[in-house]
C-alpha positions, 0 to 999 in steps of 0.5 A, a space after each residue: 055148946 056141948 049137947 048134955 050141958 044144953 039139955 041139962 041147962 035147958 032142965 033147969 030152966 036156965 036162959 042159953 045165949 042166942 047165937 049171933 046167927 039169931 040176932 039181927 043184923 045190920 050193916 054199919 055206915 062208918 064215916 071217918 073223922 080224924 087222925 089219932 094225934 101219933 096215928 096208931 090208936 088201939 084204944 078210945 074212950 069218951 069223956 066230956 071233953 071228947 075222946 081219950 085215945 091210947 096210942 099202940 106204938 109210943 103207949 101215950 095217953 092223948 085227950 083231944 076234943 071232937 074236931 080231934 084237935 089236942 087237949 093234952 097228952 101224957 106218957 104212960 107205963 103201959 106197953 103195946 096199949 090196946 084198950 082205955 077207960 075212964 072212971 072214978 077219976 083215973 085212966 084204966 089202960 089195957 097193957 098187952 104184954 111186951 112193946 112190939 114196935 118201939 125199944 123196951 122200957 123196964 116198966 113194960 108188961 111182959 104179960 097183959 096187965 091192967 094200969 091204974 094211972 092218973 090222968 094228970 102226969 100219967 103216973 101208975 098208981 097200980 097194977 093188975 093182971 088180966 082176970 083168966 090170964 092172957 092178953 087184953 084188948 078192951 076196957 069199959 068203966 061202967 056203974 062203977 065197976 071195969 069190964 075187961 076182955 079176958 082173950 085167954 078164956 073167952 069172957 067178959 070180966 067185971 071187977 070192982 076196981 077197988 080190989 080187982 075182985 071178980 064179979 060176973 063174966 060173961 062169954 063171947 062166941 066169937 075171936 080176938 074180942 076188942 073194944 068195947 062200949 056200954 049201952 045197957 042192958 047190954 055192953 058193945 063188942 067189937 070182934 076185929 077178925 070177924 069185922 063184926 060189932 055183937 051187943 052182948 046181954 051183961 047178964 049171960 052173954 046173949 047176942 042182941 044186936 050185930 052190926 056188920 062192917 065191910 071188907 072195905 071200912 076202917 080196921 076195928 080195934 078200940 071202941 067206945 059210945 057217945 050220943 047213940 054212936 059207936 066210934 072206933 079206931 085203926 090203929 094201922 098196926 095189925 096182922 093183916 098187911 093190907 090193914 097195915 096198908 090201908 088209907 084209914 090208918 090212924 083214923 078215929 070213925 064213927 059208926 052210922 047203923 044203917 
């Protein structure tokens, strides 16, 4: 933080975000539990009946339950999907711009956008862009609001759905903020580059917990909560050749805090 607005918010009284070195900090125990139906999932979400998961490469939108065995599958207009939620009966996915491993579709983003769709027949029925511009890797439906990462401009945004009006954002300290699960009085993000898990206060970004995965554990993307415990997924598509390569590709995991 620039030094004169640390003072002056320090003047006002103002609460400053902990930094992540000022919160504890575990290492996790990640246990693999089965494939995504396509095996590149970049988004998870947790319903009553298990899991939403949307595939990276193909965009569709898959319900399976917690053996991972397949309720049903819909196709959607989203493009290089990386994030899902569930809430006020509709899929909310998170389309990051253009498709980088499958022919393009006309109704593919060209920009990060946000698809309201149904999750009957996958059918768009709106279209948002990303609050701050810029791409989007996760979404969270909570309390009737969508949190949102907003990469561009390095927040968490909360909008009412209804009218994608802004709420309240709040800051994130570190890069390519991923998926994301609500466990108030914070909300779980999942920093992929840095393999780092931070609960963040909702209220100004605090770090209040962190959970660390190891070099050697399943490559981070989408993120949800259920029962007191985080899941995540590998995609198997990402920057890193090695994550490319990794045993894991395709795996939906569960996150045990050590």
């Amino acid at each position: 933080m620039e030094r004169r607005r640390f003072l002056s918010l320090a003047l006002a009284g103002a609460t400053i975000p902990a930094r992540a070195k000022d919160a504890p900090s575990r290492p996790a125990k990640v246990v693999t539990l089965f494939k995504s139906p396509e095996g590149n999932p970049n988004a998870l979400e947790t319903v009553p009946e298990g899991l939403w998961i949307g595939e990276q490469v193909t965009d569709r939108a898959h319900l399976v339950d917690w053996e991972g065995k397949l309720i049903r599958s819909v196709d959607t207009e989203s493009s290089n999907t990386s994030g899902i939620a569930y809430g006020g009966g509709f899929l909310w996915m998170g389309a990051n711009g253009k498709a980088t491993w499958r022919e393009p579709r006309p109704a593919d983003a060209t920009t990060g956008e946000i698809l309201k769709v149904d999750p009957s027949n996958g059918k768009t029925l709106a279209r948002y862009p990303v609050p701050g511009g810029g791409g989007v890797h996760g979404l969270e439906y909570a309390e009737g609001k969508l949190w949102i990462t907003s990469l561009k401009i390095g927040k968490l945004t909360q909008v009412d759905p209804a009218d994608f009006r802004v709420v309240h954002q709040i800051p994130v300290q570190l890069s390519r903020a991923h998926g994301l699960a609500w466990d108030p009085p914070g909300i779980w993000c999942m920093f992929s580059n840095d393999r780092v898990i931070q609960k963040l206060d909702v209220r100004d970004g605090a770090v209040l917990d962190v959970i660390t995965l190891s070099k050697d554990d399943p490559d981070p993307h989408g993120m949800c909560m259920h029962n007191g415990k985080l899941y995540y997924c590998d995609a198997g598509v990402a920057p890193s050749a090695a994550a490319s390569n990794s045993p894991y590709v395709g795996y939906i995991c569960r996150v045990d805090f050590a």
